[in-house]
C-alpha positions in Angstrom: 4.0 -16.6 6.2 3.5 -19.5 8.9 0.8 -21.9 9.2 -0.4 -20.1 12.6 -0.9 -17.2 11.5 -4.7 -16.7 10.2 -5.3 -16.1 6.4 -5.1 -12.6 4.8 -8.1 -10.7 3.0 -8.4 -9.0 -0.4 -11.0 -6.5 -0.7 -12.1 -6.6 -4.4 -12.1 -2.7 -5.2 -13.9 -1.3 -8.4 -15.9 -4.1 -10.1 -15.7 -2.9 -13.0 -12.0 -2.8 -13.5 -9.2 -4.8 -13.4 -10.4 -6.4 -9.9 -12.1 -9.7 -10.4 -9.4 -10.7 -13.2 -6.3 -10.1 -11.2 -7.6 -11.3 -7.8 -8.4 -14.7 -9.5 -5.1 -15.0 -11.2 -3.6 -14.3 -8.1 -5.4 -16.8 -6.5 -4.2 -19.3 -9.1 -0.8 -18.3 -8.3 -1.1 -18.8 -4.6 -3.4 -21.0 -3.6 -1.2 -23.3 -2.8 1.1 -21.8 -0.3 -0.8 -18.5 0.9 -4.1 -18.3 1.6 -6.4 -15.7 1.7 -10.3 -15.0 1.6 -12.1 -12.2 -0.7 -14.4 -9.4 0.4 -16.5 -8.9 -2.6 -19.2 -10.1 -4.8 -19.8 -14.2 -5.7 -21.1 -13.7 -8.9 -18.9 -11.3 -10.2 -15.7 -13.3 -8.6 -17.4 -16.5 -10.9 -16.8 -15.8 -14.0 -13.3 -15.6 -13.6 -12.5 -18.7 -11.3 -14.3 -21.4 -9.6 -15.5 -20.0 -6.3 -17.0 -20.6 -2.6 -18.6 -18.8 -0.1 -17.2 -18.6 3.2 -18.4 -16.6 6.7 -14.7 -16.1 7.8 -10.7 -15.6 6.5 -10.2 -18.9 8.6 -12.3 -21.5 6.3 -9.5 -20.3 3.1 -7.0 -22.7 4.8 -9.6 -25.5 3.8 -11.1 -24.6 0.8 -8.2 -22.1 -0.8 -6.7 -25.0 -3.3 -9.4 -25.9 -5.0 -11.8 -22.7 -5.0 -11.5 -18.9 -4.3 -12.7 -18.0 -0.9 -15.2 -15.7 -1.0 -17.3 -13.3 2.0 -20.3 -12.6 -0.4 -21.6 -9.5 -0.6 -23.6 -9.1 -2.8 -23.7 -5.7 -5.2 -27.0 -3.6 -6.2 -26.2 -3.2 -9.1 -24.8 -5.4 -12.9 -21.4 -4.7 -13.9 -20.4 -4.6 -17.3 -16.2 -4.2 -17.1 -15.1 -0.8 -18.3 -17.8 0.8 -17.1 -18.2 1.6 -13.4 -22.0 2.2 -11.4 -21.9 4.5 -8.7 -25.0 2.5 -7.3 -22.2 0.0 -6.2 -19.7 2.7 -4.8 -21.3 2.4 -1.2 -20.7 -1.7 -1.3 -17.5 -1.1 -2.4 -16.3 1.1 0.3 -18.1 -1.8 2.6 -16.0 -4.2 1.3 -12.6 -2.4 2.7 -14.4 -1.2 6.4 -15.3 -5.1 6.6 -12.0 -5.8 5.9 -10.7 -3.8 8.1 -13.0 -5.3 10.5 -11.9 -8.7 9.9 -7.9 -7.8 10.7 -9.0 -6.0 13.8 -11.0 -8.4 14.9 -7.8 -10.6 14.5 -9.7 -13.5 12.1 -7.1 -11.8 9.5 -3.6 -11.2 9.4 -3.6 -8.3 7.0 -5.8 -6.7 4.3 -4.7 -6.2 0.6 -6.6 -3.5 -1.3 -7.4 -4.0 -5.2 -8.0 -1.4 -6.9 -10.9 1.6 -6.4 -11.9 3.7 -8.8 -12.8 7.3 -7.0 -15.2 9.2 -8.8 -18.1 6.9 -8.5 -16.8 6.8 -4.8 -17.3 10.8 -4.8 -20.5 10.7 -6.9 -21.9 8.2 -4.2 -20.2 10.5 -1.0 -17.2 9.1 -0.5 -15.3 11.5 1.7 -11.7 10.4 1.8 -8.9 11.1 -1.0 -8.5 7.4 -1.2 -7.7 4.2 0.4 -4.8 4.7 2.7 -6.9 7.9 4.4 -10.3 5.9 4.7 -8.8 2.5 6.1 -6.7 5.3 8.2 -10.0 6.9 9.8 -11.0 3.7 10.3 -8.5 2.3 12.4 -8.0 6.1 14.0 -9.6 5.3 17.3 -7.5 1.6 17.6 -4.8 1.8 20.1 -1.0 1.3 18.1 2.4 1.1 19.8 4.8 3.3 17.8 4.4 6.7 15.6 1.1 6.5 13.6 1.0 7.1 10.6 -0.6 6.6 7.3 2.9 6.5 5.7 3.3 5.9 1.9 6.1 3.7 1.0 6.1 2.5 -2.7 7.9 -1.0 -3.1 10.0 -2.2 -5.9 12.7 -4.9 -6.0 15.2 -3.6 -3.2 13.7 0.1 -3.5 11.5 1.4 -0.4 10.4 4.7 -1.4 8.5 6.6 1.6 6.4 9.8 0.5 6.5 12.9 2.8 3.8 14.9 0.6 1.6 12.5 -1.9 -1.4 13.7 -3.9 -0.1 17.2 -4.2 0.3 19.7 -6.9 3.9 20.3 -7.5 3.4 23.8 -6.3 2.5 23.2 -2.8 5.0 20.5 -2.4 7.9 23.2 -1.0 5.3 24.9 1.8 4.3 21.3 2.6 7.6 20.0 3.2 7.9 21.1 6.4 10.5 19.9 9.3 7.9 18.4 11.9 6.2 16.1 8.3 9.7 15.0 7.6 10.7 14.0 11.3 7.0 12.1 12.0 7.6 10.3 8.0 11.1 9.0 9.5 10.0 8.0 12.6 7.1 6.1 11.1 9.5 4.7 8.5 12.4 3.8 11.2 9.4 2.0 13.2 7.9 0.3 10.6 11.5 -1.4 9.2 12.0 -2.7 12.7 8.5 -4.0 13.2 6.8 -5.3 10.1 10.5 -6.1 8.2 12.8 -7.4 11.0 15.5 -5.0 10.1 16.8 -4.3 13.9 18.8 -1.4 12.4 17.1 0.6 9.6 19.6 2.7 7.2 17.3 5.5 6.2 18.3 8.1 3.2 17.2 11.4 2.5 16.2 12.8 -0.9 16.2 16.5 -1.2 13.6 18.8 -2.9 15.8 20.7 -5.1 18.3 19.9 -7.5 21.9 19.3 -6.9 20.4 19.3 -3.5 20.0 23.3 -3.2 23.5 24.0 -4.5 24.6 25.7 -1.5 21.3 27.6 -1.2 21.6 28.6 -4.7 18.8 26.2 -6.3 16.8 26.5 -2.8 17.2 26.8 0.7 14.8 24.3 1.8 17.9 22.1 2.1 19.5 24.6 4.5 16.7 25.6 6.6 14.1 22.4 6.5 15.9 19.0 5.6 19.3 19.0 7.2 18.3 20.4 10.7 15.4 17.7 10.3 18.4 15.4 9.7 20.2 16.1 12.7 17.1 15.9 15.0 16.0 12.4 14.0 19.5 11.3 14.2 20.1 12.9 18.0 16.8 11.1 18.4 19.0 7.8 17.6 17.7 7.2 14.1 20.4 6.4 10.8 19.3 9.0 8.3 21.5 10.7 6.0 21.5 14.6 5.3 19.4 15.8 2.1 20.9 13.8 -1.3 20.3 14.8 -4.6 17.7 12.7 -5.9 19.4 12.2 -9.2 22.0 10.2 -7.8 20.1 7.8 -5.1 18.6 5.3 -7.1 21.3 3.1 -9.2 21.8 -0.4 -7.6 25.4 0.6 -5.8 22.9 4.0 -4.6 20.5 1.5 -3.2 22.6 -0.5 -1.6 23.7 1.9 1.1 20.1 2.3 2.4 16.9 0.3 3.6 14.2 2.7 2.5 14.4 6.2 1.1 12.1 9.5 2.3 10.9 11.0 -1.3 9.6 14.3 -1.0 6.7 14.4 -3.3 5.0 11.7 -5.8 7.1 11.5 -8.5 10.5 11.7 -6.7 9.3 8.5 -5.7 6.9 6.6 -8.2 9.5 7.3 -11.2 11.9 5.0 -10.2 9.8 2.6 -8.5 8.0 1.9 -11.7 11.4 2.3 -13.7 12.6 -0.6 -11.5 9.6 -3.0 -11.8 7.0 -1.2 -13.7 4.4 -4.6 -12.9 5.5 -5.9 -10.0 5.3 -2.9 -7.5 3.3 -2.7 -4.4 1.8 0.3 -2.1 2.4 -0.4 1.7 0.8 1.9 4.6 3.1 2.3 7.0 1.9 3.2 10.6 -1.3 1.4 10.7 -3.0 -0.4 13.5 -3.5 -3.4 10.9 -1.0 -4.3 7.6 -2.3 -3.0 4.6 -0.5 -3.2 1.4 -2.1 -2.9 -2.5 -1.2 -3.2 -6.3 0.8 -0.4 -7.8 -1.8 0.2 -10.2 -5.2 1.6 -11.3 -8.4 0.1 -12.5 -7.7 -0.1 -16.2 -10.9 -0.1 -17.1 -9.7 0.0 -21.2 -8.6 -3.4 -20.3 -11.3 -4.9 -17.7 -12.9 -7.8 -19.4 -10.4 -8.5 -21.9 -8.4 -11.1 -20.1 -5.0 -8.9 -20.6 -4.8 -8.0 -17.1 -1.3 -8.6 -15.4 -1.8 -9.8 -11.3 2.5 -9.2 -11.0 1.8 -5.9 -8.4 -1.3 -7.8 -7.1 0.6 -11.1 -6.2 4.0 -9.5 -5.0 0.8 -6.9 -2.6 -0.4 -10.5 -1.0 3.2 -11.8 -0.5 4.5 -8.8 1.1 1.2 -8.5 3.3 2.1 -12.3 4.5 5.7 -11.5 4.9 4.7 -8.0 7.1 2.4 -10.1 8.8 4.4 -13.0 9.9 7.4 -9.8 10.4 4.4 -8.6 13.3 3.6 -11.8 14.6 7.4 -12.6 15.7 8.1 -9.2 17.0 
């Protein structure tokens, strides 16, 4: 990330969890070389590292090294770790639209996400499934150059893994893998590896839905009548994607060599090895966003909140990759 690009901004997530623990650890780990500000709450922020209040991203630059740049505001309600208030879900969801705000507004580079927890959010009448659709509704109305998305690509070491379905049940993920989801998730991907990684000609691999890759049509014929004419349009369209793979064999290190990032059709196709790879360390992207948005790889863990335990691996490598988009957008 260079110096003229403005700082990032962490919103702080569920209070009660892991949050406040990880954000100031991360801030420990970074405050030298990447700055950033926190949407959230003071008080709560205090009692994990030495902090100051701040109006924009901008005044981190100054203050970042020796305390964690905070935009207060303030919660309703006490929070006692493990133990989340739906009285402090509508604050919470505040803290992501105003930093969305602030990376629209351009006094941020890019927004990183901890952790939500979403029933309070639903108790309190939160509408979204989650993050990526809310900060996606928010930013719907923005004007973007390229194949919008959300798009979600899991990170892990040299793995990209981009979802085509997500929060499905297993048993809807065939009648929801459909050729025009497929297409728009490559051309967001194929976009996004130009634009935000600087990789001027994206390699993009194919996993299929069945095993053994349908077997001829034996195991499936999703393969047959969805994936590889899907194939063959995106790559008359000029895009580098293979035909369907078997997912069993894409993921070793000589697998992952061949490719840049990897179309997964449903959650675990994906997550499995992403967290096999780096199980601590991996970070959410949204792809095909107005405005960078990456987040930790993780929950809440409210059994852990308050305890200290709390690894910030996925939280720190979510800030660095948020810099390294941003500076990736910034130069294109």
């Amino acid at each position: 990330m260079t110096g003229s690009l403005r700082p990032l901004v962490v919103s702080l997530g569920e209070p009660a969890g892991v949050g406040p623990e990880i954000v100031a650890a991360a801030w420990r780990a970074l405050r030298d070389d990447l700055p950033f500000a926190v949407v959230g709450d003071a008080g709560v922020l205090a009692d994990h590292a030495p902090v100051q209040t701040v109006m924009e991203p901008s005044e981190a630059t100054s203050v970042g090294r020796t305390a964690l740049p905070v935009i207060d505001r303030p919660l309703p309600a006490a929070v006692t770790p493990g133990r989340p208030d739906p009285a402090n879900a509508p604050t919470v969801a505040d803290w992501i639209e105003t930093g969305v705000d602030l990376v629209l507004g351009g006094q941020a580079s890019g927004l990183v996400t901890a952790p939500i927890a979403k029933a309070p959010l639903y108790a309190a009448g939160f509408r979204f499934p989650g993050h990526t659709e809310f900060i996606a509704e928010l930013t719907a109305d923005v004007p973007f150059n390229g194949v919008r998305g959300p798009v979600m690509m899991l990170t892990a070491r040299d793995l990209r893994a981009c979802l085509v379905t997500i929060h499905v049940a297993l048993d809807q993920a065939p009648q929801l893998v459909t050729s025009e989801r497929v297409r728009r998730t490559a051309r967001v991907v194929h976009e996004a590896l130009k634009r935000d990684f600087a990789i001027a000609q994206p390699r993009l691999a194919m996993a299929a839905l069945n095993p053994h890759a349908g077997e001829g049509g034996a195991l499936g014929l999703q393969e047959i009548e969805v994936l590889s004419p899907a194939a063959e349009d995106l790559r008359a369209e000029g895009i580098d994607i293979t035909d369907p793979r078997p997912a069993d064999t894409l993921f070793h290190d000589e697998a992952r060599a061949t490719y840049d990032a990897v179309l997964c059709m449903y959650h675990d196709q994906a997550l499995i090895p992403v967290k096999t790879l780096d199980f601590w360390g991996g970070v959410n992207v949204s792809l095909g966003l107005p405005i960078v948005r990456t987040s930790p790889d993780h929950g809440t863990g409210f059994d852990i909140a308050g305890k200290g335990v709390a690894r910030p691996d996925s939280l720190i490598a979510a800030i660095r990759m948020a810099g390294e988009m941003a500076a990736g957008r910034a130069a294109g």
